[in-house]
Biopython code that builds the backbone (N, CA, C, O; Angstrom):
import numpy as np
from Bio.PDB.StructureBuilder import StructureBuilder

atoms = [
    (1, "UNK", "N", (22.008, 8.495, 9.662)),
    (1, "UNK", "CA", (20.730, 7.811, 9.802)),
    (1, "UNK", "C", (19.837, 8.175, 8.620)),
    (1, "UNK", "O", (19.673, 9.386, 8.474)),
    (2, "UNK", "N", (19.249, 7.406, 7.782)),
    (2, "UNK", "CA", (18.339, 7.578, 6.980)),
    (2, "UNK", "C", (16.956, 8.191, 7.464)),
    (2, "UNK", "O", (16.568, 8.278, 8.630)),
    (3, "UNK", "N", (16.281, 8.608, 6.285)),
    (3, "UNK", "CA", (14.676, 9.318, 6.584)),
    (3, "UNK", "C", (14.107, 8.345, 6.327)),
    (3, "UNK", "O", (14.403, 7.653, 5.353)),
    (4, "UNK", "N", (13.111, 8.059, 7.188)),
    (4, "UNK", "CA", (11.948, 7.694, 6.760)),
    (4, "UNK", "C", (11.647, 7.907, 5.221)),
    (4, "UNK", "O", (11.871, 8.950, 4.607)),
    (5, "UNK", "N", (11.057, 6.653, 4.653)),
    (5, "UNK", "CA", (9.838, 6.830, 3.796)),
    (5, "UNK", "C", (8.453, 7.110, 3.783)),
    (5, "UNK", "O", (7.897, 6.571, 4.740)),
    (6, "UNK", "N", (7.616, 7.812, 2.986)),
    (6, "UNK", "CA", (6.326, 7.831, 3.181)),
    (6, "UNK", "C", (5.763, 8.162, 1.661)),
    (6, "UNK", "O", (5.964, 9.115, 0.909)),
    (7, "UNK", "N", (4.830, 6.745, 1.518)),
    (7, "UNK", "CA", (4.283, 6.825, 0.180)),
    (7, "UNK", "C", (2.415, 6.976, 0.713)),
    (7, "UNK", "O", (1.967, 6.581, 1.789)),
    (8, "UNK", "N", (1.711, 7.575, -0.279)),
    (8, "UNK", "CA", (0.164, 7.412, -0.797)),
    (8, "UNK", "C", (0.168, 7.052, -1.768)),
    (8, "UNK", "O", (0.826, 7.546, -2.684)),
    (9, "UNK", "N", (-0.753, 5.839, -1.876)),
    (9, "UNK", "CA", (-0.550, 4.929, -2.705)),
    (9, "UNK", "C", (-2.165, 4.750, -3.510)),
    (9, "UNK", "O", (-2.915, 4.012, -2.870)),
    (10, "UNK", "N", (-2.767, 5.326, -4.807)),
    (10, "UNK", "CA", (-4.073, 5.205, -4.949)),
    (10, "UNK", "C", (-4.421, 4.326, -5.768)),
    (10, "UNK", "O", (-3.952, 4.107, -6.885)),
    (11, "UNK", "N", (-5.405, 3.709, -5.126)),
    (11, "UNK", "CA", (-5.527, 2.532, -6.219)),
    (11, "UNK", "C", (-7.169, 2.311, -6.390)),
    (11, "UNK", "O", (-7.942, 2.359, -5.433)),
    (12, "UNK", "N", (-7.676, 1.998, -8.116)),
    (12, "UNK", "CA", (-8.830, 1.889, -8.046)),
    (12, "UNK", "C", (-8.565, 0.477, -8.431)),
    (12, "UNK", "O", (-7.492, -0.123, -8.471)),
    (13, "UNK", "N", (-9.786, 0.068, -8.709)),
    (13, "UNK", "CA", (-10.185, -1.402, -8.699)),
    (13, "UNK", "C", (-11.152, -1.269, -9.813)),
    (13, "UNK", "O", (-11.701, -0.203, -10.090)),
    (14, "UNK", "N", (-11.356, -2.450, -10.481)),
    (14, "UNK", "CA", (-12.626, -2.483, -11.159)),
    (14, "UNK", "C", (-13.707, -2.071, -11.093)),
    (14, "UNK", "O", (-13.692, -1.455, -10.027)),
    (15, "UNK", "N", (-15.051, -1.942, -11.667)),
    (15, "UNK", "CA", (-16.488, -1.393, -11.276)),
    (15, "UNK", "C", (-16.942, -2.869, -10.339)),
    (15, "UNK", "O", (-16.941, -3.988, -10.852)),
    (16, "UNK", "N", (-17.220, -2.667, -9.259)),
    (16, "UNK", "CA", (-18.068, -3.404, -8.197)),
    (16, "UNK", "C", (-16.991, -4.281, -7.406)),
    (16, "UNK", "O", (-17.310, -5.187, -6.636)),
    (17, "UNK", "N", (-15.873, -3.958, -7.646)),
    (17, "UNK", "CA", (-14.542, -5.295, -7.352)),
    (17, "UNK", "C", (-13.724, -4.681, -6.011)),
    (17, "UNK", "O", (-12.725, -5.213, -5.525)),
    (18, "UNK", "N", (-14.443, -3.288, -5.454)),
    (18, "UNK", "CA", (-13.645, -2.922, -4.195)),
    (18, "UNK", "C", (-13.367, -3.600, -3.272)),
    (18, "UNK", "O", (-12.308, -3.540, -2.648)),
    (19, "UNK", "N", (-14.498, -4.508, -3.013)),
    (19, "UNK", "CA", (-14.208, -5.740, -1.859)),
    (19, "UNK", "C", (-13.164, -6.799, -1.808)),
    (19, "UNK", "O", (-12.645, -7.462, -0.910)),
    (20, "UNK", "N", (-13.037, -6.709, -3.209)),
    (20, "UNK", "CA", (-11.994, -7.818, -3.173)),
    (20, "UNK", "C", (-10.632, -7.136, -2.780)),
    (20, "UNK", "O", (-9.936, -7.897, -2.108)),
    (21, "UNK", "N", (-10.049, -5.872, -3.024)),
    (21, "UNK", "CA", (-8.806, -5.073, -2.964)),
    (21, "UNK", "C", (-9.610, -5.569, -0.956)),
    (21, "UNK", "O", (-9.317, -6.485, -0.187)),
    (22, "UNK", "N", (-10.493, -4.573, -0.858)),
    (22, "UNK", "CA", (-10.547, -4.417, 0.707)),
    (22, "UNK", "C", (-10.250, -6.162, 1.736)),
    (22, "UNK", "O", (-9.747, -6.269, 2.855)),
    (23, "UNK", "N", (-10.760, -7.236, 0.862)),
    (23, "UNK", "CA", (-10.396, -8.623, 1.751)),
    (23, "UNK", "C", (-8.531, -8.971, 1.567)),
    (23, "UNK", "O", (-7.793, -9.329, 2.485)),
    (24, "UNK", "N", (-8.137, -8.742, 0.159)),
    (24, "UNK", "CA", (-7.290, -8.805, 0.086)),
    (24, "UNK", "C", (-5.970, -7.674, 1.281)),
    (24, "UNK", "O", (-4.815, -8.030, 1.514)),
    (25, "UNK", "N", (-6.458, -6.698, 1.682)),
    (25, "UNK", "CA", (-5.834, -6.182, 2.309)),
    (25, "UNK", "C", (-6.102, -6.859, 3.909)),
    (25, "UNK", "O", (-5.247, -6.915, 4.794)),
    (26, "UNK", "N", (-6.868, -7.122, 3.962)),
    (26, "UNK", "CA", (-6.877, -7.693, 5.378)),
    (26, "UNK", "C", (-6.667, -9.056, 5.890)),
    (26, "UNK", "O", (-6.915, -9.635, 6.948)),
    (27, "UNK", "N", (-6.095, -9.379, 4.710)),
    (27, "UNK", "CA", (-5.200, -10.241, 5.026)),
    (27, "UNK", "C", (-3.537, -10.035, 4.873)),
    (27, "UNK", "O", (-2.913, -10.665, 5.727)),
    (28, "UNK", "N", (-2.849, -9.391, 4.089)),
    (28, "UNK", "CA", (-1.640, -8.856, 4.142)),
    (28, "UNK", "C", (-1.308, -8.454, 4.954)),
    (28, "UNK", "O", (-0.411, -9.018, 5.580)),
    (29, "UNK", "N", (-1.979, -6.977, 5.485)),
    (29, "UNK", "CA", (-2.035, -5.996, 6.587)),
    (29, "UNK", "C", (-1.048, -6.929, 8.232)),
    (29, "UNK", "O", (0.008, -6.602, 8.773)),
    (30, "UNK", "N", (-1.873, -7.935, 8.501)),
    (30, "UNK", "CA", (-0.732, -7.894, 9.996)),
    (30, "UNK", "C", (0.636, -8.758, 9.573)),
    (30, "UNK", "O", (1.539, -8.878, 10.400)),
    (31, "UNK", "N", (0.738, -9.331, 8.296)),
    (31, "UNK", "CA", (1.884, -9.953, 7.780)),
    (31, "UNK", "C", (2.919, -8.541, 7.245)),
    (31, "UNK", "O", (4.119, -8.605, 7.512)),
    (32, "UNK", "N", (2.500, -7.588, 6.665)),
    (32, "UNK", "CA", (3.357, -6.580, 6.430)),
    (32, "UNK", "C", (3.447, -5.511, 7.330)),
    (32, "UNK", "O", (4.371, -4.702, 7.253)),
    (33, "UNK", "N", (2.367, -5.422, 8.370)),
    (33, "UNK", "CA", (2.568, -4.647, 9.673)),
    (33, "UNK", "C", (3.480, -4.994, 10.492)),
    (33, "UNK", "O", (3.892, -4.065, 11.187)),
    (34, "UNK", "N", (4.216, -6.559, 10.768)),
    (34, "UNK", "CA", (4.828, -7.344, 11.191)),
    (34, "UNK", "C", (6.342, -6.868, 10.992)),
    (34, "UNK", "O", (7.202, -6.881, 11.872)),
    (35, "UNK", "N", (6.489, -6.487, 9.804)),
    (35, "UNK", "CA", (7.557, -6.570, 8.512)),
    (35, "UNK", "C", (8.794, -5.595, 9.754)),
    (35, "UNK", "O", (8.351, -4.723, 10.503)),
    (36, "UNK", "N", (10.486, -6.030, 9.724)),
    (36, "UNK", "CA", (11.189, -5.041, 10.295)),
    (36, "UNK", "C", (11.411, -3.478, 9.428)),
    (36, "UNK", "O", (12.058, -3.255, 8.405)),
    (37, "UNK", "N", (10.651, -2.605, 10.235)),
    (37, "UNK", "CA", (11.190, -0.861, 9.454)),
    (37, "UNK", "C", (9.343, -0.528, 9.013)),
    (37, "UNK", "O", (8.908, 0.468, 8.434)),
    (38, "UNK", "N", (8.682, -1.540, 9.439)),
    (38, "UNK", "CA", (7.067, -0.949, 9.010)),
    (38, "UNK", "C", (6.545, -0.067, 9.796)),
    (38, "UNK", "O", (6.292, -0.626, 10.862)),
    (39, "UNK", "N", (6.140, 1.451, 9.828)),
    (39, "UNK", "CA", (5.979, 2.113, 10.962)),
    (39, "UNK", "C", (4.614, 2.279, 10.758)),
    (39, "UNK", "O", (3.939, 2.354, 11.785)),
    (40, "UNK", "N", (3.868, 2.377, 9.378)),
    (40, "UNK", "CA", (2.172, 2.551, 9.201)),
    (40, "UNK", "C", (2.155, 1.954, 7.758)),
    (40, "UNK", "O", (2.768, 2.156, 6.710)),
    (41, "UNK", "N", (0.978, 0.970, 8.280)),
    (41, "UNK", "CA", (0.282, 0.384, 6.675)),
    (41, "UNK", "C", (-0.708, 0.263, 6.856)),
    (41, "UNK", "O", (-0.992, -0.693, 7.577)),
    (42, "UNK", "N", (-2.179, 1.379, 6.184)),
    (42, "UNK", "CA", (-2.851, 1.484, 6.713)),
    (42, "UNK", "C", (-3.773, 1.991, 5.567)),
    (42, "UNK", "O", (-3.554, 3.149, 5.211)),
    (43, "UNK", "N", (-5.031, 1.141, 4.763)),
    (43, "UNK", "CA", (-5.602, 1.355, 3.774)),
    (43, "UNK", "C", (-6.989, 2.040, 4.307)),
    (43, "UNK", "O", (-7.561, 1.801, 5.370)),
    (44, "UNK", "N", (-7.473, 3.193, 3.019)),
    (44, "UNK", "CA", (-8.747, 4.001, 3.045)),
    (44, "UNK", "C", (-9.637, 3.810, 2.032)),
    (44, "UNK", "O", (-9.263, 4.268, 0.953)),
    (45, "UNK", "N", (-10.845, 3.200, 2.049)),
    (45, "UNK", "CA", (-11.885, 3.617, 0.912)),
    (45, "UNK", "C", (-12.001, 5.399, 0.804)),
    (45, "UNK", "O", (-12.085, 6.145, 1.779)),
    (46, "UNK", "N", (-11.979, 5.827, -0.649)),
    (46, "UNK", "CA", (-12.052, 7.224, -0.586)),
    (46, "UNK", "C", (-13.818, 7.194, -0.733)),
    (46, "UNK", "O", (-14.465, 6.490, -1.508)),
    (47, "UNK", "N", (-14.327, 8.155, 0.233)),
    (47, "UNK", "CA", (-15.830, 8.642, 0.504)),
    (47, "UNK", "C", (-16.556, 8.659, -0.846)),
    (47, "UNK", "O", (-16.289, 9.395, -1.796)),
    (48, "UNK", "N", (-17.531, 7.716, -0.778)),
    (48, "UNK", "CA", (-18.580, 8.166, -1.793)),
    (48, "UNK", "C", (-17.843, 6.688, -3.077)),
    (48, "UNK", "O", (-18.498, 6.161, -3.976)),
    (49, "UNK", "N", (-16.661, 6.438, -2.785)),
    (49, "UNK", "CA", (-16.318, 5.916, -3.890)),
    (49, "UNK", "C", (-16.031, 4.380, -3.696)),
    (49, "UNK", "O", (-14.860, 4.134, -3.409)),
    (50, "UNK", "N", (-16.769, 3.442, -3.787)),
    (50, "UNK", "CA", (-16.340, 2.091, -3.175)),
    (50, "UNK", "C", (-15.712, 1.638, -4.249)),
    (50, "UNK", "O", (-16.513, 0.826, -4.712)),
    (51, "UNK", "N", (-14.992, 1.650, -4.778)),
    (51, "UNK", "CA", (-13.826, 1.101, -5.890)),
    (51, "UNK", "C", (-12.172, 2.190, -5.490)),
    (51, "UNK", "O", (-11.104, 1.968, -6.060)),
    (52, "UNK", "N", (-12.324, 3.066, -4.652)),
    (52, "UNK", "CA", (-11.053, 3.754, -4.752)),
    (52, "UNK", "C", (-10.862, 4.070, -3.231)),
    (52, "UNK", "O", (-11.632, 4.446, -2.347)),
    (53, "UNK", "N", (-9.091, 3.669, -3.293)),
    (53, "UNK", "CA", (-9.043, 3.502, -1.988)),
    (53, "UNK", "C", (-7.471, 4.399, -2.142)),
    (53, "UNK", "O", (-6.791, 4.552, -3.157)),
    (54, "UNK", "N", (-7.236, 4.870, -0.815)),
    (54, "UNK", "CA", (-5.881, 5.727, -0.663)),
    (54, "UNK", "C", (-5.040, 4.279, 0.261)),
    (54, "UNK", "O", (-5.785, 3.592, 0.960)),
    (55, "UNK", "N", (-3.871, 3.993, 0.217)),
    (55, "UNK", "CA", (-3.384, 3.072, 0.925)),
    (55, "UNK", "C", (-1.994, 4.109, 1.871)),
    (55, "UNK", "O", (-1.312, 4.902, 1.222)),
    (56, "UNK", "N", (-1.880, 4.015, 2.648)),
    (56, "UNK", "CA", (-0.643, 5.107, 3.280)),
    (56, "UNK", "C", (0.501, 4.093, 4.083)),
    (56, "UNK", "O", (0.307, 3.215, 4.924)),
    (57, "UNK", "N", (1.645, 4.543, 3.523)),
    (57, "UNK", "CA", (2.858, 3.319, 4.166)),
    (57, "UNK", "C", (3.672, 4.824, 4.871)),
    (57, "UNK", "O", (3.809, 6.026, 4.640)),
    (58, "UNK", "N", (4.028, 3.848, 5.784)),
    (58, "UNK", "CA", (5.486, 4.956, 6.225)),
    (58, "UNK", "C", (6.539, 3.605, 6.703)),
    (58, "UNK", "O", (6.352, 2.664, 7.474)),
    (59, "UNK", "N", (7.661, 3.997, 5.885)),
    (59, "UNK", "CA", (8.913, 2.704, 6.480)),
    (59, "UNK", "C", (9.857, 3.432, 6.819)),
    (59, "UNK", "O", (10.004, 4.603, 6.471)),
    (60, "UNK", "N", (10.757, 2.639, 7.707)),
    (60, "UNK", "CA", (11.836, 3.086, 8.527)),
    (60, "UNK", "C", (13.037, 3.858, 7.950)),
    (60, "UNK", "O", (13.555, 4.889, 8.380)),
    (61, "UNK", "N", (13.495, 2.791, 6.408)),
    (61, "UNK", "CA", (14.571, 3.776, 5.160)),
    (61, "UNK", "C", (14.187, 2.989, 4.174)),
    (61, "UNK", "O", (13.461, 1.998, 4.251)),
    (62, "UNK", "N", (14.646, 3.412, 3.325)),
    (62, "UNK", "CA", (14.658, 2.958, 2.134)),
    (62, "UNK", "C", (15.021, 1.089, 1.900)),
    (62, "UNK", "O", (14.562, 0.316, 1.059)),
    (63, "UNK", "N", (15.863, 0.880, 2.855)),
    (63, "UNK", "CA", (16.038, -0.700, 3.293)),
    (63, "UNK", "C", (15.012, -1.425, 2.939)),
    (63, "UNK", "O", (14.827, -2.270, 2.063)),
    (64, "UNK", "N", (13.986, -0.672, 4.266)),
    (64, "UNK", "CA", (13.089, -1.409, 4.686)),
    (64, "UNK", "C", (12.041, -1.272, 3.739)),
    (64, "UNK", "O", (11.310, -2.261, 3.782)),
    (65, "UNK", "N", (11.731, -0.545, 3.014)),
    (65, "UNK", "CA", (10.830, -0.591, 2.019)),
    (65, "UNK", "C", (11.523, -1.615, 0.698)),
    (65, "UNK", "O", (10.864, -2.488, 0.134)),
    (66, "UNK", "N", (12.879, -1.306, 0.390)),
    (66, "UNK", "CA", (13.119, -2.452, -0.830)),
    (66, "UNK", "C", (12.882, -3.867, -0.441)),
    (66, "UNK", "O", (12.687, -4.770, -1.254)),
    (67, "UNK", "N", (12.916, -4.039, 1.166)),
    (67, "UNK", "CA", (12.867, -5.599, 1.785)),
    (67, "UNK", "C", (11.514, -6.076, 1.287)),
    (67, "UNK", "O", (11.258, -7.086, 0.632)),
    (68, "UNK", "N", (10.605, -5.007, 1.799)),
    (68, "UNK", "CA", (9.048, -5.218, 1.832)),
    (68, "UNK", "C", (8.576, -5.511, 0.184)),
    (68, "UNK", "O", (7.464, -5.927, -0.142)),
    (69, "UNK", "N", (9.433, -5.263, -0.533)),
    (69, "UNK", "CA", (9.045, -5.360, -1.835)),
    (69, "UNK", "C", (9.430, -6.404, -1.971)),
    (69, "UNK", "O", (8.465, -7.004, -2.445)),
    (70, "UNK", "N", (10.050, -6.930, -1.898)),
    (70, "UNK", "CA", (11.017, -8.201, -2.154)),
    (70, "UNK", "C", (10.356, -9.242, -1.234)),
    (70, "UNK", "O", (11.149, -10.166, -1.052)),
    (71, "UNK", "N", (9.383, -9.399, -0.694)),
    (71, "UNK", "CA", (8.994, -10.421, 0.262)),
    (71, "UNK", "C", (8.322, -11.540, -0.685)),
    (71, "UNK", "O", (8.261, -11.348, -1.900)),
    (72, "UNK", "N", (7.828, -12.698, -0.097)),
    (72, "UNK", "CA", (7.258, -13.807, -0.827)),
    (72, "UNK", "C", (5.754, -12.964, -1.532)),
    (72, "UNK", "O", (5.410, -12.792, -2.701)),
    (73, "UNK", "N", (4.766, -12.359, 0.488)),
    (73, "UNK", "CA", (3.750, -12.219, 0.155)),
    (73, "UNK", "C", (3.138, -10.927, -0.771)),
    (73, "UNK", "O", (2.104, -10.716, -1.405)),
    (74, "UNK", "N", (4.390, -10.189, -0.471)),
    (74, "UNK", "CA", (4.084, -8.955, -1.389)),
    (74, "UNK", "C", (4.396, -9.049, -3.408)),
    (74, "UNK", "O", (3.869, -8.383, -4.299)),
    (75, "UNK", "N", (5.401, -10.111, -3.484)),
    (75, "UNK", "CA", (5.543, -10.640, -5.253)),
    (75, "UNK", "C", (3.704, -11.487, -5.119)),
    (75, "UNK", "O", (2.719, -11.148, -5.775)),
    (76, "UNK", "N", (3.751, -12.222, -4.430)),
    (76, "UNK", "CA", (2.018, -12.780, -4.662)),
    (76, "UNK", "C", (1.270, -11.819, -4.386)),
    (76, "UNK", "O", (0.234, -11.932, -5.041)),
    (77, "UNK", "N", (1.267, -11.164, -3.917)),
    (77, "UNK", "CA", (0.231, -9.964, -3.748)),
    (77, "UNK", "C", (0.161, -8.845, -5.092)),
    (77, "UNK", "O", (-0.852, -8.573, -5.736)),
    (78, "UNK", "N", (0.952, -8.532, -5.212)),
    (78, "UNK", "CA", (0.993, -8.099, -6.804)),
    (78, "UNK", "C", (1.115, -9.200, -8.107)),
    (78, "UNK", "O", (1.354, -8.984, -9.295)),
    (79, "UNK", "N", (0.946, -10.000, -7.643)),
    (79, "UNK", "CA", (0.835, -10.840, -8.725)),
    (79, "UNK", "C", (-0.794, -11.117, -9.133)),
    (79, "UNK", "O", (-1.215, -11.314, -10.273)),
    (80, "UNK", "N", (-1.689, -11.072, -7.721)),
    (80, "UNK", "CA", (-3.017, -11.684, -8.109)),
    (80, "UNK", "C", (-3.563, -9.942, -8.183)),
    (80, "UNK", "O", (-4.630, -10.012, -8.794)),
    (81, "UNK", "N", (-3.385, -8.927, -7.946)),
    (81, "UNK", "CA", (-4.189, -7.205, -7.929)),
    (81, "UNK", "C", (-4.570, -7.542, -9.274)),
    (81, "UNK", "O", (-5.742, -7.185, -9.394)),
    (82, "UNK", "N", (-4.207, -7.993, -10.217)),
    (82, "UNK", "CA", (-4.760, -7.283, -12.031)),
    (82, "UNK", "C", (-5.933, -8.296, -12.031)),
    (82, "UNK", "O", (-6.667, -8.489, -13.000)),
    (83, "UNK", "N", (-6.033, -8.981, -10.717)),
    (83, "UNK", "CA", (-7.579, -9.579, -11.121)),
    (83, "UNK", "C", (-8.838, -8.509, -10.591)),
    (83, "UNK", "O", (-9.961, -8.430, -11.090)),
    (84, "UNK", "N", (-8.441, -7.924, -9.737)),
    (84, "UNK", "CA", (-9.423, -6.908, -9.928)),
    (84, "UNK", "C", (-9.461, -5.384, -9.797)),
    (84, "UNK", "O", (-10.496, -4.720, -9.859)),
    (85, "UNK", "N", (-8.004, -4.806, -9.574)),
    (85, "UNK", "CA", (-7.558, -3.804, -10.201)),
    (85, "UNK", "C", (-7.798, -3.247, -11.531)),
    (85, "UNK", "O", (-7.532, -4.053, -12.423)),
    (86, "UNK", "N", (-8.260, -2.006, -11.967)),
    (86, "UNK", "CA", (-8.811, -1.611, -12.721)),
    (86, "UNK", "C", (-7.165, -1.112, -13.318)),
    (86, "UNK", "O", (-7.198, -0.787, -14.505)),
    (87, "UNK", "N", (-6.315, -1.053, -12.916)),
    (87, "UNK", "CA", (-5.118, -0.413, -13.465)),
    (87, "UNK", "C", (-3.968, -0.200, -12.392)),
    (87, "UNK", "O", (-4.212, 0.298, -11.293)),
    (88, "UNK", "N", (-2.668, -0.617, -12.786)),
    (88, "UNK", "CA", (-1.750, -0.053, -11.719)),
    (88, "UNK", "C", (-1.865, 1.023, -10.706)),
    (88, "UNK", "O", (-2.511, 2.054, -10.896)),
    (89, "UNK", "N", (-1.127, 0.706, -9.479)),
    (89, "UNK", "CA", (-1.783, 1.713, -7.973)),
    (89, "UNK", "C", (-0.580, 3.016, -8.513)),
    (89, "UNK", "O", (0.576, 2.914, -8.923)),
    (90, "UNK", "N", (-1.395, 4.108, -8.308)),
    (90, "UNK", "CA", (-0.447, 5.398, -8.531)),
    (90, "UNK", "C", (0.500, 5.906, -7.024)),
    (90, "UNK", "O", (-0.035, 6.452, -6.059)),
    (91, "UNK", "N", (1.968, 5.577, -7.120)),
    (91, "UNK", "CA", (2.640, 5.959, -5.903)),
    (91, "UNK", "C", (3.058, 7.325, -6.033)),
    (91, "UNK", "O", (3.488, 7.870, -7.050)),
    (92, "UNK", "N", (2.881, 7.833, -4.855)),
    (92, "UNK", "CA", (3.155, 9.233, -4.590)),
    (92, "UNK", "C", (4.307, 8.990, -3.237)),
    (92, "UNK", "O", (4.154, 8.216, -2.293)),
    (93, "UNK", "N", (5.246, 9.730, -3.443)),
    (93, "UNK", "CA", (6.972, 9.095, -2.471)),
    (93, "UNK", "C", (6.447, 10.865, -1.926)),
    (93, "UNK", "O", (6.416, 11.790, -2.737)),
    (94, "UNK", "N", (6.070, 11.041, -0.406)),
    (94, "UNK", "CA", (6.216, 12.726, -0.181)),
    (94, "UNK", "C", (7.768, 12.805, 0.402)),
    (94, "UNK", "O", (8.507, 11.848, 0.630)),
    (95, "UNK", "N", (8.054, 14.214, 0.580)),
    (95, "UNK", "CA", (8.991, 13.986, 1.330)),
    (95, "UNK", "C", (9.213, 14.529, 2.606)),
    (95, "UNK", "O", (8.402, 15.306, 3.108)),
    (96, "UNK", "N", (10.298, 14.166, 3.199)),
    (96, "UNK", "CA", (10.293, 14.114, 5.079)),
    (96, "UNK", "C", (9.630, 15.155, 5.522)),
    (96, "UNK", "O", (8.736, 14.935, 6.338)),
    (97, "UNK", "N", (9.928, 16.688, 5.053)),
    (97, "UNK", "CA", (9.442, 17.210, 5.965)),
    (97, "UNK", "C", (8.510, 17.704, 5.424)),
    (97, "UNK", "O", (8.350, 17.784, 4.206)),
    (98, "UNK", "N", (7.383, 18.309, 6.740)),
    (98, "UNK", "CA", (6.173, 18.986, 5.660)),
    (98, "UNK", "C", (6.661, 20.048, 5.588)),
    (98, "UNK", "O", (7.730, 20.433, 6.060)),
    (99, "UNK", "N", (5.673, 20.764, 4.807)),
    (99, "UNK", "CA", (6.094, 22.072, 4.114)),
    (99, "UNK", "C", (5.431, 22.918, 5.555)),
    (99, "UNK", "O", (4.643, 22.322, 6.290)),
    (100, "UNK", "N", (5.765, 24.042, 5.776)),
    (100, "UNK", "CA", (5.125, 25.022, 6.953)),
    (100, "UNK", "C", (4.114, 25.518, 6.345)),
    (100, "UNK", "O", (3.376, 26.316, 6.924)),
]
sb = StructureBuilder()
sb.init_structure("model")
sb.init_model(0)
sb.init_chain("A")
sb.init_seg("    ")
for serial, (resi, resn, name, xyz) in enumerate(atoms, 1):
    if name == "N":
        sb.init_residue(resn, " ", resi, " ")
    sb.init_atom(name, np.array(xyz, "f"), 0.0, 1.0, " ", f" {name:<3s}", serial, name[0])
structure = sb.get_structure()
């Protein structure tokens, strides 16, 4: 049986353009919550900072995350971010277990 995945995913946005990352996510959100192997997709404005947001995925294996990449809405979804993305989202892959 495979591990789980679990990425943090940070992404800023342009100066004043957070809203648009934040509408844009709420509309993806129950189409990739939907997705088979999606266990949490679940985006954060970081405090104090309305342009930077933490995004947190956890998928079922590795499957299910290459599927999710490969979907219609997720190639359009990264296709329209550099309109107000200030720069590619930085992925952080942790791994399964935590540390004690």
């Amino acid at each position: 049986m495979s591990q789980p995945v679990q990425l943090v995913v940070m992404i800023t946005t342009l100066p004043g353009r957070g809203s648009e990352q934040a509408a844009a996510f709420e509309r993806l959100a129950p189409i990739v919550r939907a997705e088979p192997g999606c266990l949490q997709y679940d985006l954060h404005r970081v405090s104090g900072e309305p342009d930077r947001f933490v995004l947190i995925e956890r998928w079922e294996s590795e499957a299910a995350l290459a599927a999710h990449d490969a979907t219609p809405h997720m190639v359009e979804a990264d296709a329209a971010s550099p309109a107000f993305r200030a720069g590619p989202a930085e992925v952080v892959r942790l791994v399964a277990e935590p540390v004690a």
